[in-house]
N, C-alpha and C positions, 0 to 999 in steps of 0.2 A: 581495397581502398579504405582511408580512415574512414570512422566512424561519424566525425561531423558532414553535414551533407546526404547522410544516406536516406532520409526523407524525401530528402528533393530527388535523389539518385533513384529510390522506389517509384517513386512519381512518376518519374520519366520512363523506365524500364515498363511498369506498366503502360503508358500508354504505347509506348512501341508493342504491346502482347496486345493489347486489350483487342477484341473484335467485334465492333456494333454490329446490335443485333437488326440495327436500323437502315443498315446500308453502308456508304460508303463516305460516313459522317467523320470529320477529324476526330478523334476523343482528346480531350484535354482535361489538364487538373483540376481538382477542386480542392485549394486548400481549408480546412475547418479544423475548428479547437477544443471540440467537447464531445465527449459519448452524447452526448443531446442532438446534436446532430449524425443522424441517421447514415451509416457511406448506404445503406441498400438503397436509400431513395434518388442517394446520387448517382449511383450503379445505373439503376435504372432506366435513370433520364441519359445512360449513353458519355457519362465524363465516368473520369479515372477519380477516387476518393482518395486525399492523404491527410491524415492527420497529423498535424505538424506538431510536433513538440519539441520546441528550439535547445540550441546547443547554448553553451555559457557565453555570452555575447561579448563580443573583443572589444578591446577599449575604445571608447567613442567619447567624442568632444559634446556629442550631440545630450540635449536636456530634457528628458520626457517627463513636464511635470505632470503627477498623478497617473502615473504608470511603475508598478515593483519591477523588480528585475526578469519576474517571469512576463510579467508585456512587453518589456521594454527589448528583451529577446525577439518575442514573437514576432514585433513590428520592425526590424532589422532583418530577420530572415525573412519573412512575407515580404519584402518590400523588395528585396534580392531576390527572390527566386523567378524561375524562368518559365515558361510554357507551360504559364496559368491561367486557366480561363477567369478564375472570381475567386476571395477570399470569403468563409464564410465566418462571422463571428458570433457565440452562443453568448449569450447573458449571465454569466456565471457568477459575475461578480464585478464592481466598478472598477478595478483596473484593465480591464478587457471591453467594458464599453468605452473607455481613454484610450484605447489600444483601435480599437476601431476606427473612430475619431481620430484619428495620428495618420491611419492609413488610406482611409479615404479623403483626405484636406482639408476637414472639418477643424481639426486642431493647427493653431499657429505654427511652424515647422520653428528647430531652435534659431533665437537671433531677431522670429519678428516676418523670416523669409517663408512665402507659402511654397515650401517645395512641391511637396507631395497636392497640393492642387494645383500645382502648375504641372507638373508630372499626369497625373489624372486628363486634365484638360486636354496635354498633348496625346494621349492616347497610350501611355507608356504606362501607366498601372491599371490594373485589372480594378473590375467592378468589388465596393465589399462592402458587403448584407450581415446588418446587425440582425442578429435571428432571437426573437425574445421569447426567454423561456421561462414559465408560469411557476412561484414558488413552491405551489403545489399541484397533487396529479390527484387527489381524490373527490374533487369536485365535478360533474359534468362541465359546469362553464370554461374550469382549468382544463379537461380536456378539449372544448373544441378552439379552444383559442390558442393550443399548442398544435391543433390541425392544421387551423388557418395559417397558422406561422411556416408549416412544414407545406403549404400549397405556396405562399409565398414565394420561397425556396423553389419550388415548381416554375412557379413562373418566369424568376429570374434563368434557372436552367432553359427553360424553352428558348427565352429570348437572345442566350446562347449560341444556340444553333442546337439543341436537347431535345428531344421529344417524349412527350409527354406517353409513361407508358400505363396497358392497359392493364387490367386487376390478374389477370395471367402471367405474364412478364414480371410483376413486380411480385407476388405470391412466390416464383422461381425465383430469384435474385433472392428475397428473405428466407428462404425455407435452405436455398447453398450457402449463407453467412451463418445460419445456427447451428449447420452440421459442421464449419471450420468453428465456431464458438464452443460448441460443445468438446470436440477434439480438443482444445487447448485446457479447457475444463477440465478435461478428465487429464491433462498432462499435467496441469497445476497438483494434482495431490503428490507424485514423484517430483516436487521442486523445494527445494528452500524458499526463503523471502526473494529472495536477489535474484535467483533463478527465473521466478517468476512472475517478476515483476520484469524485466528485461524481455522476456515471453513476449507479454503481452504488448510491451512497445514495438516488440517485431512484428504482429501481428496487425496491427494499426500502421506499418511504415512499409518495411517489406513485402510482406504478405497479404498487400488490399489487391493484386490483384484476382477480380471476380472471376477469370477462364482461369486459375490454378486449381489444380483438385484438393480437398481437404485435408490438412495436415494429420497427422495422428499424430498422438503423446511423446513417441521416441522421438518425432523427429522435430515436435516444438522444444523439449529441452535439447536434443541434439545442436540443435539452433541457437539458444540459449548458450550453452556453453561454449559451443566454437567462437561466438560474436568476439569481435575486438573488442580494448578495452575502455574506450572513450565513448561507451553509450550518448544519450542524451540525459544520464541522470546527471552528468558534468555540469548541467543547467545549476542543480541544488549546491553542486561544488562551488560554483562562483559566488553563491552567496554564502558558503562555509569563509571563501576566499574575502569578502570585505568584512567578517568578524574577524578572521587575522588577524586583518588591516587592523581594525579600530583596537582589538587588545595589543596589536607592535605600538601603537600608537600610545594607548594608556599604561603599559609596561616599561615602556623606555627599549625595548628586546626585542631581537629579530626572530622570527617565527617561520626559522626556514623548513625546506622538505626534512634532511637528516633530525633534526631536532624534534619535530611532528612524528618522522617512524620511530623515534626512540617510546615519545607519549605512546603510541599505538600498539608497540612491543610489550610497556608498561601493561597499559590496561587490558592486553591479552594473557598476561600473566594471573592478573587479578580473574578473568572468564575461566582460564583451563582449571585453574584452582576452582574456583565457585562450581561449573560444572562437574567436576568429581566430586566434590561434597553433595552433590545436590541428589550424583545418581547413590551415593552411596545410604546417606540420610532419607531417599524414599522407596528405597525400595531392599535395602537389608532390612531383616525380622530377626528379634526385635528391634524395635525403631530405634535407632543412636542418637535422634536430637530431636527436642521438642519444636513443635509448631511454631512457636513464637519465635525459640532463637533462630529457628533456619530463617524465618520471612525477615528477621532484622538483618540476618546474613546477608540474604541477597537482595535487599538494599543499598546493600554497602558498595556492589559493583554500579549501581549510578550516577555516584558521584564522590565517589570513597569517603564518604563523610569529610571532604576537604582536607585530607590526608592522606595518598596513595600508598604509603610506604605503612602506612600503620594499619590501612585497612586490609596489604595482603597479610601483612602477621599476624591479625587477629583472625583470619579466613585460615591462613596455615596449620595456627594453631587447634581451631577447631576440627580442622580435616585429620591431623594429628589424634585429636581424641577420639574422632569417629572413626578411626582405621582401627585405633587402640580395643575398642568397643565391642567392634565388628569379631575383631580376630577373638577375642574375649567369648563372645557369644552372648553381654548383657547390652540392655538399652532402659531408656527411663519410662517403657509402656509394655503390658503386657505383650508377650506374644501372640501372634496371630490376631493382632488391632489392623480393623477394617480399614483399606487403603483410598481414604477419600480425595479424589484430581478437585483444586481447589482456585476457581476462579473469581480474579478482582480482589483486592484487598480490603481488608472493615474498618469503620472506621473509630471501631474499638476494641481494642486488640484482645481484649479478654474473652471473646467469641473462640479465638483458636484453642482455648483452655478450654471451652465447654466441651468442643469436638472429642479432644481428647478422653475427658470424663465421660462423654459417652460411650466408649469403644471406640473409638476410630484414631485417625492419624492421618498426618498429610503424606497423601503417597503421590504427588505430583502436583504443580501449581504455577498459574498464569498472573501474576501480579502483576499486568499490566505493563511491566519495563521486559517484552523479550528482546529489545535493542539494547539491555545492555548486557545480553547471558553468551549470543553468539561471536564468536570469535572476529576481530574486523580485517578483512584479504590486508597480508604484508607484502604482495607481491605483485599490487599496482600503484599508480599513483597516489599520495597521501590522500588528498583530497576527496577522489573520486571515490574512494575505499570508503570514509567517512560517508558522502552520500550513498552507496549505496545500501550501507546499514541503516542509514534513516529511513529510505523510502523502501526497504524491503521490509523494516517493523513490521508485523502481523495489526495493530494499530491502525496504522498509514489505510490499507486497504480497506472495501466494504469486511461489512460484520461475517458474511460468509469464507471469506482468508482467511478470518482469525478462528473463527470455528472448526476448520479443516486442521488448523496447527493447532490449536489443543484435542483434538480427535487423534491426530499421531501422539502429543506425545502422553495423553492418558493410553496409549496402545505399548507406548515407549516403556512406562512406569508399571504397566498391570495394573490401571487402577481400579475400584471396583464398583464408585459410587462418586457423584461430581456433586459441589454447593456450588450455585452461581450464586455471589454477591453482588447482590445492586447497590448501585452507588451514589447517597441522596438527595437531588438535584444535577445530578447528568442524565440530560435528556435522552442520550441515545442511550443508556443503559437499560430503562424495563424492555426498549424493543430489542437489542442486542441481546439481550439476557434469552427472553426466549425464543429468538432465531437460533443462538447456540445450543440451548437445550433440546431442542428440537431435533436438531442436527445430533448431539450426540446419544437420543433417544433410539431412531432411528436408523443411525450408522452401526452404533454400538451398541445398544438395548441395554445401554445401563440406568440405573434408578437416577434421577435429577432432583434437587430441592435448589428453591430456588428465594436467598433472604434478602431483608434490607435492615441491616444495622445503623443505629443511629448511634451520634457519637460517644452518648452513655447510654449502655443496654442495660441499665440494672432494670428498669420498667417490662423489658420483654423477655427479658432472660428465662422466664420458667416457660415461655413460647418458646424461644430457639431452641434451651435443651431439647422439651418435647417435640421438636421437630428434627433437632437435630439425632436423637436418637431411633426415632423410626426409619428416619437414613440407615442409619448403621445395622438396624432391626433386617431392614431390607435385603442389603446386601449380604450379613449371614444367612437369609435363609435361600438366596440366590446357590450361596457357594454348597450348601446339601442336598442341593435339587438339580 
């Protein structure tokens, strides 16, 4: 069956498997929109949990003011779907409490007419629970009033026709969702971005129901890869879909499919180049191209310096002199210079010239754009192909994604020693910084330093050298031991 729909199609199927543990109770759906809301505690209470994440929304006359496109989806298909007990909506952000508002009749329907409360009234749309979730969790008071919110929840289930379960029952329902959680988990380190990112929407849509036995690894990427190709990341496509619009519009030029796979062929040309300079420049000994010039290199692949045509020549010709090099047997670093994996960019560039003068060399590196080094699929939809390289970014996901993809590819490069760069005034940085290090401590056992350049380091500069050479200190005496 295509792919749009198969939420609701999950939905459904489980509730034809599900079997109350309560008797011989109807089970029905519970639509909801956020990991914040819990499916174990819907489980529990006896409904079927589906997390809806909507398809690219067909065109509609209808006006959702203060709702983006990803509400304006949700509250179309929520409003269509069938053999629902209650929507539930998490506080995520104010286009989803406008989204709420839309679906239970609180907001005017387009035009001035209240549909959806006359709808409501008649009995024809399901009940839907603004569920409020606390900005923070490390307070006692944020946690009990994100309890109370999740008893809420409770009580609207019971009212249901749900029954409220006992610390038994609901201990079993959590302790079988962390054993399929953890399965996927451990299937996420064999996936690309895309891979697994698709994973886990199967696993939120297909695979809520709670009587299936635990998937293992093989068979969530198995799953992954056979899926059709009109996921629900087609959602990000439609808004790819009205920048089109707006550049056909400010272009004077149509922006059709043929015209887009040729852009897409383009800019695959400029990745397969960049990625062979990139394996060759970190991991041939001697090194063939300094720290500086590769990071401006692949730079160049995200947005080719607003020049396509000039950026793959200049990328050619570099790979040109680093093949020249290679086969030569010279580079512009000693031999045997320590291979440091080098994550986040500085934000003064003369830091990758200290590395060097220390002993070391860039043997592998996360500058933050891995959306634009992977190649984008020619052999689906333009569109779709476009979102699913956004939302498979290593970026896009939590800090622990992106850590498992620079874990492979410092494994990729051999590399021997990591500098996390923190980045000054990005909040999620010092705590990313050392959730990664942490991770590659740990996975890999290799040495971490971890800087903050400012955007002139002449002030600390006799600081990073010195730190940056007991790096390098490190890891030679790793490699004799």
């Amino acid at each position: 069956m295509p792919r749009s729909g198969t939420r609701q199609a999950a939905a459904l199927r489980t509730k034809q498997r599900f079997v109350s543990d309560f008797g011989a109770i109807p089970v029905q759906t519970i639509l909801y929109n956020s990991v914040y809301i819990p499916p174990e505690w819907i489980v529990a209470h006896g409904f079927a949990p589906c997390r809806l994440t909507p398809q690219a929304p067909a065109q509609t006359t209808r006006s959702y003011d203060g709702c983006c496109s990803w509400a304006r989806a949700f509250v179309e298909q929520a409003s269509t779907s069938k053999s629902v007990a209650a929507v539930v909506v998490a506080t995520i952000c104010d286009q989803m409490r406008r989204a709420s508002e839309w679906l239970s009749g609180d907001a005017p329907a387009p035009g001035g007419a209240p549909e959806c409360a006359a709808a409501s009234a008649a009995g024809s749309c399901p009940p839907v629970m603004l569920l409020h979730v606390p900005a923070t969790w490390q307070t006692a008071a944020a946690q009990r009033y994100y309890r109370d919110e999740l008893c809420r929840l409770g009580d609207l289930l019971a009212r249901l026709g749900g029954v409220a379960p006992n610390p038994g029952r609901l201990a079993q329902v959590m302790l079988d969702y962390e054993q399929r959680r953890e399965a996927l988990r451990n299937g996420l380190n064999d996936m690309s971005g895309r891979q697994g990112a698709a994973a886990m929407a199967d696993f939120h849509g297909d695979r809520n129901d709670h009587n299936e036995p635990p998937i293992t690894a093989a068979a969530a990427k198995a799953a992954c890869e056979s899926a059709p190709t009109d996921v629900p990341l087609a959602l990000l496509g439609d808004e790819l879909r009205r920048i089109a619009q707006a550049l056909e519009h400010l272009s004077g030029q149509r922006l059709d499919e043929p015209r887009l796979r040729q852009a897409i062929a383009r800019a695959n040309a400029v990745r397969r180049t960049l990625a062979e300079l990139r394996r060759l420049a970190y991991t041939a000994d001697p090194c063939p191209l300094p720290a500086l010039e590769m990071l401006i290199a692949e730079m160049l692949a995200i947005h080719f310096c607003s020049d396509q045509a000039e950026a793959l020549a200049v990328l050619h010709d570099l790979l040109a002199e680093v093949r020249r090099r290679v086969r030569a047997g010279v580079g512009v670093l000693a031999k045997g210079a320590v291979r440091v994996f080098w994550v986040n960019p500085v934000a003064d560039l003369q830091v990758m010239n200290l590395l060097e003068q220390a002993g070391g060399r860039i043997g592998g590196a996360d500058y933050m754009f891995c959306h634009a080094l992977e190649e984008i699929p020619q052999d689906i939809e333009p569109f779709e192909a476009l979102a699913r390289m956004a939302l498979g970014d290593p970026m896009v996901g939590p800090a622990t994604d992106r850590g498992r993809h620079i874990c492979r590819q410092i494994q990729t490069f051999a590399s021997e020693a990591v500098v996390i760069s923190r980045i000054l005034g990005a909040s999620h940085c010092p705590f990313e910084g050392d959730l990664i290090g942490r991770m590659i401590r740990e996975e890999l056992g290799l040495p971490v330093l971890e800087i903050e350049v400012p955007p002139v380091s002449d002030g600390v500069r006799p600081a990073l050298t010195m730190r940056l050479e007991a790096l390098v200190e490190t890891a030679r005496a790793r490699r004799s031991s």
